[in-house]
PQR file with spaces between the fields and no chain letter, atoms N, CA, C, O and H, PARSE charges and radii, in Angstrom:
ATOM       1  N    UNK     1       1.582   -3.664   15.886 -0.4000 1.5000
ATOM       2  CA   UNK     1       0.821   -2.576   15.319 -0.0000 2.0000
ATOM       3  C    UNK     1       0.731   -1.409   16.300  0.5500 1.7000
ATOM       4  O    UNK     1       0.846   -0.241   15.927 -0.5500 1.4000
ATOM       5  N    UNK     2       0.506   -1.792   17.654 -0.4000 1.5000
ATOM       6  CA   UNK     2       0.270   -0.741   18.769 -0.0000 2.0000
ATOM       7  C    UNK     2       1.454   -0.723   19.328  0.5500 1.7000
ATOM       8  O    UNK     2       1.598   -1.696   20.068 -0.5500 1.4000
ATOM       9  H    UNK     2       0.413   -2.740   17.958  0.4000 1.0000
ATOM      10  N    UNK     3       2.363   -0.026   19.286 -0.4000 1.5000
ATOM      11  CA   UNK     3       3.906   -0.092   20.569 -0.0000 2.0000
ATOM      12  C    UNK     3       3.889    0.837   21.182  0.5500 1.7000
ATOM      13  O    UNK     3       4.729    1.726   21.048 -0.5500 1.4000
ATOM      14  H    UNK     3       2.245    0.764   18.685  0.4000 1.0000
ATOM      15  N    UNK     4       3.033    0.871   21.923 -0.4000 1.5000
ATOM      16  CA   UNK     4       2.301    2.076   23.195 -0.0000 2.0000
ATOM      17  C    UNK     4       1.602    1.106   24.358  0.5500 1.7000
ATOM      18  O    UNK     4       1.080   -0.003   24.243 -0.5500 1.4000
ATOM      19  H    UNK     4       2.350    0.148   22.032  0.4000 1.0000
ATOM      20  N    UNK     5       1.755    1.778   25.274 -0.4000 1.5000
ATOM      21  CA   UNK     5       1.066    1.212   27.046 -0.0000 2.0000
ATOM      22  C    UNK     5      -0.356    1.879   26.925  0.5500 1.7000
ATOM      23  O    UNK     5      -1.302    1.473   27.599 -0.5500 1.4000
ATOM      24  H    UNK     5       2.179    2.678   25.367  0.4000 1.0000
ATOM      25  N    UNK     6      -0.462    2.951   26.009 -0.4000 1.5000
ATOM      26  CA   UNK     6      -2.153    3.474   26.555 -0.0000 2.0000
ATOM      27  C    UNK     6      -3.071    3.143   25.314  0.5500 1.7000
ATOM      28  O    UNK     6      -3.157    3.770   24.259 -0.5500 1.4000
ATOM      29  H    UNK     6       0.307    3.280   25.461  0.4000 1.0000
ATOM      30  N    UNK     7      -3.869    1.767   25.785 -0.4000 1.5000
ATOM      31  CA   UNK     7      -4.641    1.460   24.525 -0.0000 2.0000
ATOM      32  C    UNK     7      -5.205    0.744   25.607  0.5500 1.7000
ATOM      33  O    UNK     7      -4.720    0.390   26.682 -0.5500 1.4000
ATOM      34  H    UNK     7      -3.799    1.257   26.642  0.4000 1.0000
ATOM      35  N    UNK     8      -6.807    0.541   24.894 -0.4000 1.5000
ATOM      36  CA   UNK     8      -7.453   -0.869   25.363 -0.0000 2.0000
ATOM      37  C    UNK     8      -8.262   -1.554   24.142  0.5500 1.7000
ATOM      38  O    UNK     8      -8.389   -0.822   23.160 -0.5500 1.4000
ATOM      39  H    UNK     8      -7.201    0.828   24.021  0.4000 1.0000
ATOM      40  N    UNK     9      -8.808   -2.796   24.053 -0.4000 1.5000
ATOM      41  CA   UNK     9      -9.368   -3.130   23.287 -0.0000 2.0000
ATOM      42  C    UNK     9     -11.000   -3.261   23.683  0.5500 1.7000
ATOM      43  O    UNK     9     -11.179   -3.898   24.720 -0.5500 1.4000
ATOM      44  H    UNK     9      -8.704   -3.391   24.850  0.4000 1.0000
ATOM      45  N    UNK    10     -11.892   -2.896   23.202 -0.4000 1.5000
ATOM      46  CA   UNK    10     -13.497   -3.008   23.521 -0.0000 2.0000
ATOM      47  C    UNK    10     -14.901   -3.493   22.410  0.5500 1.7000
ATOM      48  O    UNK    10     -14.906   -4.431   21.612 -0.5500 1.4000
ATOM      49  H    UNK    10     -11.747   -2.378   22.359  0.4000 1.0000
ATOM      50  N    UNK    11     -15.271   -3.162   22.506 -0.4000 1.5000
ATOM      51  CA   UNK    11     -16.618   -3.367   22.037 -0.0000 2.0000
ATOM      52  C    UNK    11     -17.232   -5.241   21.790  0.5500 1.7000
ATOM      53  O    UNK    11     -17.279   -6.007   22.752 -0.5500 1.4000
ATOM      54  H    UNK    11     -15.266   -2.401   23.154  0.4000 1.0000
ATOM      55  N    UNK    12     -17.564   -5.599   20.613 -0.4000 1.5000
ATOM      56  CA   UNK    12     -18.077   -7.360   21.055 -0.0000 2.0000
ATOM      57  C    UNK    12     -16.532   -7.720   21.310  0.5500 1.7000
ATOM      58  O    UNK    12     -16.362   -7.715   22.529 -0.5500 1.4000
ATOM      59  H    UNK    12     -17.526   -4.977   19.831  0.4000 1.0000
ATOM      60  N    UNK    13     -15.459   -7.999   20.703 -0.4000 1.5000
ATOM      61  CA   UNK    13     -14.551   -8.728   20.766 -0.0000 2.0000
ATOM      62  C    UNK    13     -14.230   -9.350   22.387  0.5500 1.7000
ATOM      63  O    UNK    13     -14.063  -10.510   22.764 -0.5500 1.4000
ATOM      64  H    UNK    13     -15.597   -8.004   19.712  0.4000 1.0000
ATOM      65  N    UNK    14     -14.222   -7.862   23.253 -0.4000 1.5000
ATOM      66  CA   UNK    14     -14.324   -8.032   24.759 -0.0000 2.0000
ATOM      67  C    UNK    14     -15.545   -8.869   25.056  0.5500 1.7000
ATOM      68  O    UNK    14     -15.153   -9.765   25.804 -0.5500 1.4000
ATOM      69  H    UNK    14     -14.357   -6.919   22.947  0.4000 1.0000
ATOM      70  N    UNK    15     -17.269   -9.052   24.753 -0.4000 1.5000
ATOM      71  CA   UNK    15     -17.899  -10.054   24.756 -0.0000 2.0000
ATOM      72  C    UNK    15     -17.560  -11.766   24.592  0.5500 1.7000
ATOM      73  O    UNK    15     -17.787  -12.853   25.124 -0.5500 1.4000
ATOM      74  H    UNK    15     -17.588   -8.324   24.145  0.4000 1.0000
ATOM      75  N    UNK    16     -16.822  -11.102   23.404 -0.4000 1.5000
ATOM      76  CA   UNK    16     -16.742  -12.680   22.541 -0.0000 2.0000
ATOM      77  C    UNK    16     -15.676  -13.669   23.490  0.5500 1.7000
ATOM      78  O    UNK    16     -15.698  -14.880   23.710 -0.5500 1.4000
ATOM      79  H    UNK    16     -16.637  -10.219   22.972  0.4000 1.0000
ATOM      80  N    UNK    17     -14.736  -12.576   23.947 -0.4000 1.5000
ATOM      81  CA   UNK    17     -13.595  -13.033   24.887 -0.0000 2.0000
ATOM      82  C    UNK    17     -13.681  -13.327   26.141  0.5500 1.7000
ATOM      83  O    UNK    17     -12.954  -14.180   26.651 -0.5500 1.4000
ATOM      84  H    UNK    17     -14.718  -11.592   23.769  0.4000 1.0000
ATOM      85  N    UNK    18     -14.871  -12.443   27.015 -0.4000 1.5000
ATOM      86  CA   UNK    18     -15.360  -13.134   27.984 -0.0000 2.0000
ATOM      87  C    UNK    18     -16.114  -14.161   27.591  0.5500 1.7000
ATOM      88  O    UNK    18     -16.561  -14.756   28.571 -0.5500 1.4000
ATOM      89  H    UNK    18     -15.461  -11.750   26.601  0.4000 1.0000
ATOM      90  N    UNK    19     -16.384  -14.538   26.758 -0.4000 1.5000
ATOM      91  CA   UNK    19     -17.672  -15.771   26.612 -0.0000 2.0000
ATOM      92  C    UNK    19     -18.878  -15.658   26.745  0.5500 1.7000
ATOM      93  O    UNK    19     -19.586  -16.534   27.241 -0.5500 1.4000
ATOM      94  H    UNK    19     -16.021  -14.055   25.962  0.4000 1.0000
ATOM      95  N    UNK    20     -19.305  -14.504   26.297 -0.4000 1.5000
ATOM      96  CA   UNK    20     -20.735  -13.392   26.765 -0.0000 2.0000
ATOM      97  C    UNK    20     -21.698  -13.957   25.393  0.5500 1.7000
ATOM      98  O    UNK    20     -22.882  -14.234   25.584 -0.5500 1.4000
ATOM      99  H    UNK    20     -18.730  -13.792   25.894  0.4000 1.0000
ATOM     100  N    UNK    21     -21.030  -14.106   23.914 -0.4000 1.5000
ATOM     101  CA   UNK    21     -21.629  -14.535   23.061 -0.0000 2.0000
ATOM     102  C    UNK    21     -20.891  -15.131   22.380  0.5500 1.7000
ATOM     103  O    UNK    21     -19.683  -15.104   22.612 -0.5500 1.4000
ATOM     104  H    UNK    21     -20.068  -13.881   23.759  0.4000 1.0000
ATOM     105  N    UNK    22     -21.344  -15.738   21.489 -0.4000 1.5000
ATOM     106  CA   UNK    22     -21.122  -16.757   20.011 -0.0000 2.0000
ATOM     107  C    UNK    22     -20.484  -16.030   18.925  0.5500 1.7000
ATOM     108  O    UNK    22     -19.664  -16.554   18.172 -0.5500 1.4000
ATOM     109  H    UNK    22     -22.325  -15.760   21.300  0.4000 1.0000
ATOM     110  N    UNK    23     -20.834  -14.914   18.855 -0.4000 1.5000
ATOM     111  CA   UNK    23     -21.159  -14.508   17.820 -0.0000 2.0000
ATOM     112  C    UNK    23     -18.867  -14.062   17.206  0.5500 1.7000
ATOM     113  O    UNK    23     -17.861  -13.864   17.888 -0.5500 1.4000
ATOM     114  H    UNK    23     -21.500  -14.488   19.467  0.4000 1.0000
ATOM     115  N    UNK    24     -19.093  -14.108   15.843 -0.4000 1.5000
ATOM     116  CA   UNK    24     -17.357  -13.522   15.854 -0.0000 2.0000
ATOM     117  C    UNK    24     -17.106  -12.359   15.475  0.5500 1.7000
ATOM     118  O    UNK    24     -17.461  -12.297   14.298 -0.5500 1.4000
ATOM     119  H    UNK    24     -19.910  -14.268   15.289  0.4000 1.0000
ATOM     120  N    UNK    25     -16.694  -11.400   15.804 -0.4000 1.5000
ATOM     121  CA   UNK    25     -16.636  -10.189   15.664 -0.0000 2.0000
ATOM     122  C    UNK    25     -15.780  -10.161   14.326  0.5500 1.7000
ATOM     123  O    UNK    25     -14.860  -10.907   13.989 -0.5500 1.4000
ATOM     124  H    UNK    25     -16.406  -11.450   16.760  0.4000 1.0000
ATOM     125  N    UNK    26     -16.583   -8.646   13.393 -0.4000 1.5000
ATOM     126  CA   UNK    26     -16.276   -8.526   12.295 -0.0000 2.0000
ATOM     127  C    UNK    26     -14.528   -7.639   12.366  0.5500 1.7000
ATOM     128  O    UNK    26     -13.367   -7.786   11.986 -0.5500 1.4000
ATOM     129  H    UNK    26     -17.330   -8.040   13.666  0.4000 1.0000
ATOM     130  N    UNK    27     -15.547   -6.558   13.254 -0.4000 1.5000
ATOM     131  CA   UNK    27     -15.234   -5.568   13.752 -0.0000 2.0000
ATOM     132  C    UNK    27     -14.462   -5.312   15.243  0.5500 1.7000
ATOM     133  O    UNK    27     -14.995   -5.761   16.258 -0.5500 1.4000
ATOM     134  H    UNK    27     -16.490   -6.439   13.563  0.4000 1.0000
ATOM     135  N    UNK    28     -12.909   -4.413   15.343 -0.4000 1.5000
ATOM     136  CA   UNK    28     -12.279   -4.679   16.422 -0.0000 2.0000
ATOM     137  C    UNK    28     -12.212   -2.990   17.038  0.5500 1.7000
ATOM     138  O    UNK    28     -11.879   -2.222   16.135 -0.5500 1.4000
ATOM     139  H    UNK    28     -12.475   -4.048   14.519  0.4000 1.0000
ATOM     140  N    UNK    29     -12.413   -2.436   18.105 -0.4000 1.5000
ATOM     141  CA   UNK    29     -12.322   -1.739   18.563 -0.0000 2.0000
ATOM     142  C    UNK    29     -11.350   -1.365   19.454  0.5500 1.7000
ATOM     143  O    UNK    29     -10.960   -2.003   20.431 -0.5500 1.4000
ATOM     144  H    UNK    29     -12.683   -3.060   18.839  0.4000 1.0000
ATOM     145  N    UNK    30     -10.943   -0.182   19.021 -0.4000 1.5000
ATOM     146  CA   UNK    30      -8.987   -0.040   19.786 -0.0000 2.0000
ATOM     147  C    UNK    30      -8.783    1.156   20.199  0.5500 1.7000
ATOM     148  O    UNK    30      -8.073    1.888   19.509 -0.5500 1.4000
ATOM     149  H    UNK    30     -11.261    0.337   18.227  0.4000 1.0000
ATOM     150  N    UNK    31      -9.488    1.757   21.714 -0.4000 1.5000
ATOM     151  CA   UNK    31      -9.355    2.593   21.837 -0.0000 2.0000
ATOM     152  C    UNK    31      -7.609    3.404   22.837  0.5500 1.7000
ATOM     153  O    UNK    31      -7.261    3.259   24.009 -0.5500 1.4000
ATOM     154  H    UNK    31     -10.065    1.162   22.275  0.4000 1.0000
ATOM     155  N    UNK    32      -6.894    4.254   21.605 -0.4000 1.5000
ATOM     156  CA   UNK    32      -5.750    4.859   22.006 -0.0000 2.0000
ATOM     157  C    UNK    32      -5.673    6.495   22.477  0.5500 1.7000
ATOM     158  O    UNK    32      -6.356    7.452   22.111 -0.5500 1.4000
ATOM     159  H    UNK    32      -7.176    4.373   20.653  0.4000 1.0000
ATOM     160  N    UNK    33      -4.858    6.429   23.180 -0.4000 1.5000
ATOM     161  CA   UNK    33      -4.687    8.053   23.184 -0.0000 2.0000
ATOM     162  C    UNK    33      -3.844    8.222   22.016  0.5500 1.7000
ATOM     163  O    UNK    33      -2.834    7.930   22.656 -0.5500 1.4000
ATOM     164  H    UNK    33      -4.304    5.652   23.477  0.4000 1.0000
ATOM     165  N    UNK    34      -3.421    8.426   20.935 -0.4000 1.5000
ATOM     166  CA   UNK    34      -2.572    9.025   19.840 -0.0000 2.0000
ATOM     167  C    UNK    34      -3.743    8.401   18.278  0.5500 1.7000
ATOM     168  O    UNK    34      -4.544    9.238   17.862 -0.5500 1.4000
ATOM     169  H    UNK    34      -4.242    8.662   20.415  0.4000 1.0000
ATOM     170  N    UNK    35      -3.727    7.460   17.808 -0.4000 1.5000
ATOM     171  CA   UNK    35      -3.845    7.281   16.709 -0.0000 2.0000
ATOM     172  C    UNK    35      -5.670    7.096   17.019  0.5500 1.7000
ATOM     173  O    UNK    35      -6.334    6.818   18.018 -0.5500 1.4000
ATOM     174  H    UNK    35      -3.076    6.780   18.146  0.4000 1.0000
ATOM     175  N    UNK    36      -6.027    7.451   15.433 -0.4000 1.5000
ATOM     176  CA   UNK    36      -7.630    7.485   15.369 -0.0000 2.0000
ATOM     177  C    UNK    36      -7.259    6.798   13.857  0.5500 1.7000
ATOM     178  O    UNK    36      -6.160    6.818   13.303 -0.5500 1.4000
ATOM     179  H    UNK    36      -5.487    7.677   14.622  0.4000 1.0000
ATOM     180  N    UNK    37      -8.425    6.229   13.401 -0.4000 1.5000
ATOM     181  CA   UNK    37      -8.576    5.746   11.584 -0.0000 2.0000
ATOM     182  C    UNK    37      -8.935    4.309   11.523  0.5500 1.7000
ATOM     183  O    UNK    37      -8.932    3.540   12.485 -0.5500 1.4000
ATOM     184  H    UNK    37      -9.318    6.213   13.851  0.4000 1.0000
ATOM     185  N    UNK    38      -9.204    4.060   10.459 -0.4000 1.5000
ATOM     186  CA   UNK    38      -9.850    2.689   10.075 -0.0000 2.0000
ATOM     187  C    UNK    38      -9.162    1.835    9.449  0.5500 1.7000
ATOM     188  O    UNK    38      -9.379    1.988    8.247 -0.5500 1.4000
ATOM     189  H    UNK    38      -9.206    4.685    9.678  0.4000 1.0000
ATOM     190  N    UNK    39      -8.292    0.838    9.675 -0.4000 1.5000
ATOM     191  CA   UNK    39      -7.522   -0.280    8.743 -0.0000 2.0000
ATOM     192  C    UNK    39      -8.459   -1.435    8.333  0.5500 1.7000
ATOM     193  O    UNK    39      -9.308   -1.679    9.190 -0.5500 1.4000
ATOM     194  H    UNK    39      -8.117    0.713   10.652  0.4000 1.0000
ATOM     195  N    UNK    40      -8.498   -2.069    7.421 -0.4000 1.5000
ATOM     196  CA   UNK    40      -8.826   -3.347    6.980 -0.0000 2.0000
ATOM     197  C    UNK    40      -7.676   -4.291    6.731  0.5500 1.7000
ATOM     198  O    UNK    40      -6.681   -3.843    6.161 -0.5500 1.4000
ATOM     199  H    UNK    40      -7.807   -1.871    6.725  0.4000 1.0000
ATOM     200  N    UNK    41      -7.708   -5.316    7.033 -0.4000 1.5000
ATOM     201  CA   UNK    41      -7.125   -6.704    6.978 -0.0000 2.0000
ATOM     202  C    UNK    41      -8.210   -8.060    6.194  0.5500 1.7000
ATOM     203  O    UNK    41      -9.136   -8.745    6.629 -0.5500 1.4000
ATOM     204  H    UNK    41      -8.516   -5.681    7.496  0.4000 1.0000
ATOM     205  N    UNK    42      -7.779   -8.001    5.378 -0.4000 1.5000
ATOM     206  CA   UNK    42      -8.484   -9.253    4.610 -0.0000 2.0000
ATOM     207  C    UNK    42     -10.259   -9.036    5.222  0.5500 1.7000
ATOM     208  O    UNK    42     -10.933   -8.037    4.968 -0.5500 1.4000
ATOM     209  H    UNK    42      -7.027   -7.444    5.025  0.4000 1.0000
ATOM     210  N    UNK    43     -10.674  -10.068    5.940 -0.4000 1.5000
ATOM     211  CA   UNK    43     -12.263   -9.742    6.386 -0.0000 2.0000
ATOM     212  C    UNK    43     -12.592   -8.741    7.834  0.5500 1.7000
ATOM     213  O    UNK    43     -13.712   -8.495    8.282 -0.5500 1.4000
ATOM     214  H    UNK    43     -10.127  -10.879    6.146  0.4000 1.0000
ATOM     215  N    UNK    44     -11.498   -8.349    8.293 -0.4000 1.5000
ATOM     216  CA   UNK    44     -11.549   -7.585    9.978 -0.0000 2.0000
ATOM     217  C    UNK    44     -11.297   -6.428    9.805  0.5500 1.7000
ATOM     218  O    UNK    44     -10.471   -6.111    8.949 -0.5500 1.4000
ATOM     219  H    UNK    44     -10.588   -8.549    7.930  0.4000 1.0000
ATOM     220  N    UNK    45     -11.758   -5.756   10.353 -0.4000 1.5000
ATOM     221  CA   UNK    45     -11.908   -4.140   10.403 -0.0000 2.0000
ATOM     222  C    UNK    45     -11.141   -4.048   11.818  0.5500 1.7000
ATOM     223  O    UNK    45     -11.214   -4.908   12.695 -0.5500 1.4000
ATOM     224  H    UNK    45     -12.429   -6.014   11.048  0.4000 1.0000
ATOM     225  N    UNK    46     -10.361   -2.803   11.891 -0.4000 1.5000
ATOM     226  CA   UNK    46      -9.812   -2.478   13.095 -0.0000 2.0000
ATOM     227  C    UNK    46      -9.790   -1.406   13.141  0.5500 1.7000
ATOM     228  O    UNK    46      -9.001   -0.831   12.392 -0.5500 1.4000
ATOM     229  H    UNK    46     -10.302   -2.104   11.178  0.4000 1.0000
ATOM     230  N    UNK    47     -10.611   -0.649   14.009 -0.4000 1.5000
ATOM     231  CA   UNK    47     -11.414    0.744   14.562 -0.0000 2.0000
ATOM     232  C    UNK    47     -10.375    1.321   15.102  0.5500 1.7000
ATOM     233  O    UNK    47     -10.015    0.515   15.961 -0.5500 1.4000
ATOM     234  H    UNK    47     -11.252   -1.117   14.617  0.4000 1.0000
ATOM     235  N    UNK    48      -9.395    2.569   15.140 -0.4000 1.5000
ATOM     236  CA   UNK    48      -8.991    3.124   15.881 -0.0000 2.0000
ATOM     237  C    UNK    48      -9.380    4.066   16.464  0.5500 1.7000
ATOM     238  O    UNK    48      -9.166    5.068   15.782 -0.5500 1.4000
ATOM     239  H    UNK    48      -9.687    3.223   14.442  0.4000 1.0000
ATOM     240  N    UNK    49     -10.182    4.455   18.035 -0.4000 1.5000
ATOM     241  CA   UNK    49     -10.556    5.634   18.583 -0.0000 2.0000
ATOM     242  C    UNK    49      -9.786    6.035   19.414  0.5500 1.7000
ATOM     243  O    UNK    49      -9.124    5.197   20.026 -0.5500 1.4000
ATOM     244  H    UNK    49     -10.356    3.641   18.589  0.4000 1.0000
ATOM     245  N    UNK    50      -9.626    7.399   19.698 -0.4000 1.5000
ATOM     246  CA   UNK    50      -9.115    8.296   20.586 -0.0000 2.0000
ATOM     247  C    UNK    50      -9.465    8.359   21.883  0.5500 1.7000
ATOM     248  O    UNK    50     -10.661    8.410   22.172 -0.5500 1.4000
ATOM     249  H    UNK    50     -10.164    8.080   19.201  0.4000 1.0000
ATOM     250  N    UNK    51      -8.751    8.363   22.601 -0.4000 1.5000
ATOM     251  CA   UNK    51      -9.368    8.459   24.485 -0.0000 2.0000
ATOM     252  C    UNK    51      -8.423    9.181   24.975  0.5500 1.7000
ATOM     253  O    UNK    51      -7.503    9.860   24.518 -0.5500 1.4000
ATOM     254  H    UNK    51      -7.780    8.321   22.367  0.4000 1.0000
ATOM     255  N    UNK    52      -8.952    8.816   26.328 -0.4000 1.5000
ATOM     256  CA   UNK    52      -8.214   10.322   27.296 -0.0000 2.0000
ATOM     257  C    UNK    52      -7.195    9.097   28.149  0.5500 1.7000
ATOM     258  O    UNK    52      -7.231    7.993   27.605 -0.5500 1.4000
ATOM     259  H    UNK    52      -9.699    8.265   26.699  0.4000 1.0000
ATOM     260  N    UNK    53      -6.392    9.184   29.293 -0.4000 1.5000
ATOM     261  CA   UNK    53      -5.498    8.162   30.043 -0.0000 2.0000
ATOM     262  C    UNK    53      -6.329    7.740   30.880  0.5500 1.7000
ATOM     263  O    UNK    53      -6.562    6.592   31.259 -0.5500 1.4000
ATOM     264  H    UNK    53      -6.362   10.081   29.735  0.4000 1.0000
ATOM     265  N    UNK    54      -6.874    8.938   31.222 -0.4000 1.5000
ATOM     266  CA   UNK    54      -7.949    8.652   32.711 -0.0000 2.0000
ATOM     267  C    UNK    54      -8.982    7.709   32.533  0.5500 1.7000
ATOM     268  O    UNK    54      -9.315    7.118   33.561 -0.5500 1.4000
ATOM     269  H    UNK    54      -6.684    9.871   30.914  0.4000 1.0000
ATOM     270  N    UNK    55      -9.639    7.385   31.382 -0.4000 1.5000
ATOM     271  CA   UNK    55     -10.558    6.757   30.646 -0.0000 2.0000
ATOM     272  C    UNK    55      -9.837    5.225   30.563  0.5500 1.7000
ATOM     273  O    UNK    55     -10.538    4.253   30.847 -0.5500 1.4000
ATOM     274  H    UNK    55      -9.369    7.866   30.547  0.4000 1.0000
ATOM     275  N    UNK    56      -8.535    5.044   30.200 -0.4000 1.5000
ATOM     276  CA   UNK    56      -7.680    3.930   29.811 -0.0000 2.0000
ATOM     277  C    UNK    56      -7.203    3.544   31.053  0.5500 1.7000
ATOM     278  O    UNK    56      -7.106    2.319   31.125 -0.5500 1.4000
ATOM     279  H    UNK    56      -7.966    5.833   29.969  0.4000 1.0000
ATOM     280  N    UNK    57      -6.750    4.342   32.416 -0.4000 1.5000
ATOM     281  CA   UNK    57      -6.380    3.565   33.504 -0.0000 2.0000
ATOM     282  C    UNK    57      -7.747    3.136   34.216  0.5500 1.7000
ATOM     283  O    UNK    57      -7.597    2.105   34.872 -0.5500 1.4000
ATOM     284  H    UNK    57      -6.829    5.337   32.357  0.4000 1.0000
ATOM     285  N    UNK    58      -9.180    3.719   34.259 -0.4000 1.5000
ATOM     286  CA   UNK    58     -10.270    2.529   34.342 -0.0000 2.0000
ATOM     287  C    UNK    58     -10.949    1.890   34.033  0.5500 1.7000
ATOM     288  O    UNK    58     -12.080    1.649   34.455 -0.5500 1.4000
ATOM     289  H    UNK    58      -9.302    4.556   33.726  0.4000 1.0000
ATOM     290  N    UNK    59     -10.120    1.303   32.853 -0.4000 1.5000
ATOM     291  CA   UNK    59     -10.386   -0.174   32.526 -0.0000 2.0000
ATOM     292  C    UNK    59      -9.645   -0.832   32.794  0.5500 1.7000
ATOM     293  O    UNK    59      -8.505   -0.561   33.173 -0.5500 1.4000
ATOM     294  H    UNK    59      -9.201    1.499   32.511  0.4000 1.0000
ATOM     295  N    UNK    60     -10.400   -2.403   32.578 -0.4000 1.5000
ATOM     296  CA   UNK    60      -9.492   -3.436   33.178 -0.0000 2.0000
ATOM     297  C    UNK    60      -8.480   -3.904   32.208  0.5500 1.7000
ATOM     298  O    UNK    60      -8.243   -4.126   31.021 -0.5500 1.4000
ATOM     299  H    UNK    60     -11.326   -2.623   32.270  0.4000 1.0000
ATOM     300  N    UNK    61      -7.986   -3.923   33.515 -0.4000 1.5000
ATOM     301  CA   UNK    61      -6.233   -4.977   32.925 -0.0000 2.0000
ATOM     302  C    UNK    61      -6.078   -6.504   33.089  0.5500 1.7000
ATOM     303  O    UNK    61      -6.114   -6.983   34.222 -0.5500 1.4000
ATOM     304  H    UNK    61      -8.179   -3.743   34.480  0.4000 1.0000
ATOM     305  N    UNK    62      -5.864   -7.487   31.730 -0.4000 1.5000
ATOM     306  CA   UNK    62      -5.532   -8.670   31.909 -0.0000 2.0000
ATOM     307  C    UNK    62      -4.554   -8.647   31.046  0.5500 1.7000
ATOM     308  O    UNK    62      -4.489   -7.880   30.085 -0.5500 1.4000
ATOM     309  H    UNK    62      -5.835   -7.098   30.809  0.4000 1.0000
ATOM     310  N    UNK    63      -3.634   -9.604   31.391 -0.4000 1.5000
ATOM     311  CA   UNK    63      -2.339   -9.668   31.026 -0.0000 2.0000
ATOM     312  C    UNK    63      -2.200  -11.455   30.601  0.5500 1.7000
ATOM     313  O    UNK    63      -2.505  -12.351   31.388 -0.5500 1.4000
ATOM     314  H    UNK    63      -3.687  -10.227   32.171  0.4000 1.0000
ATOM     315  N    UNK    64      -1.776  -11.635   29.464 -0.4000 1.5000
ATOM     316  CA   UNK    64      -1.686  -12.781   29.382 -0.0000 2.0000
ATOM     317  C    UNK    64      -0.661  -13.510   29.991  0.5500 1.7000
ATOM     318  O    UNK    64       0.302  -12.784   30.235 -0.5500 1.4000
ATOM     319  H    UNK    64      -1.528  -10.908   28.824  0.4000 1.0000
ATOM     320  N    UNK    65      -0.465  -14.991   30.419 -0.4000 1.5000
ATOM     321  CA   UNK    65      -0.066  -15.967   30.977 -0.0000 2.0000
ATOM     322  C    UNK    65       1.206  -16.400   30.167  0.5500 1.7000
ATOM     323  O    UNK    65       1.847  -17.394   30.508 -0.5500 1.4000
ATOM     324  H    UNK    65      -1.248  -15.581   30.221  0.4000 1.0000
């Protein structure tokens, strides 16, 4: 869906993924520099917001295994 390097993902999902809460996120937050808008997928919402690079290179980076 994203085939871009400048994105991060935030809001609970980043909770839920550290293990901060229980709870399952309805809602996914995707902040990019290019695309903004709202998709639905069956029950998940996926937020697209706008950011700057400078904003996206300080956050953290994990990379999966």
């Amino acid at each position: 869906m994203i085939n871009e390097k400048d994105y991060f993902i935030g809001g609970w999902v980043t909770a839920n993924y550290r293990m901060l809460t229980e709870q399952v996120p309805m809602k996914i937050k995707v902040f990019t520099t290019k695309r903004q808008g709202i998709k639905k997928y069956l029950t998940t919402t996926i937020i697209f917001k706008r950011t700057t690079i400078k904003r996206i290179k300080d956050a953290v980076i994990k990379k999966n295994q």
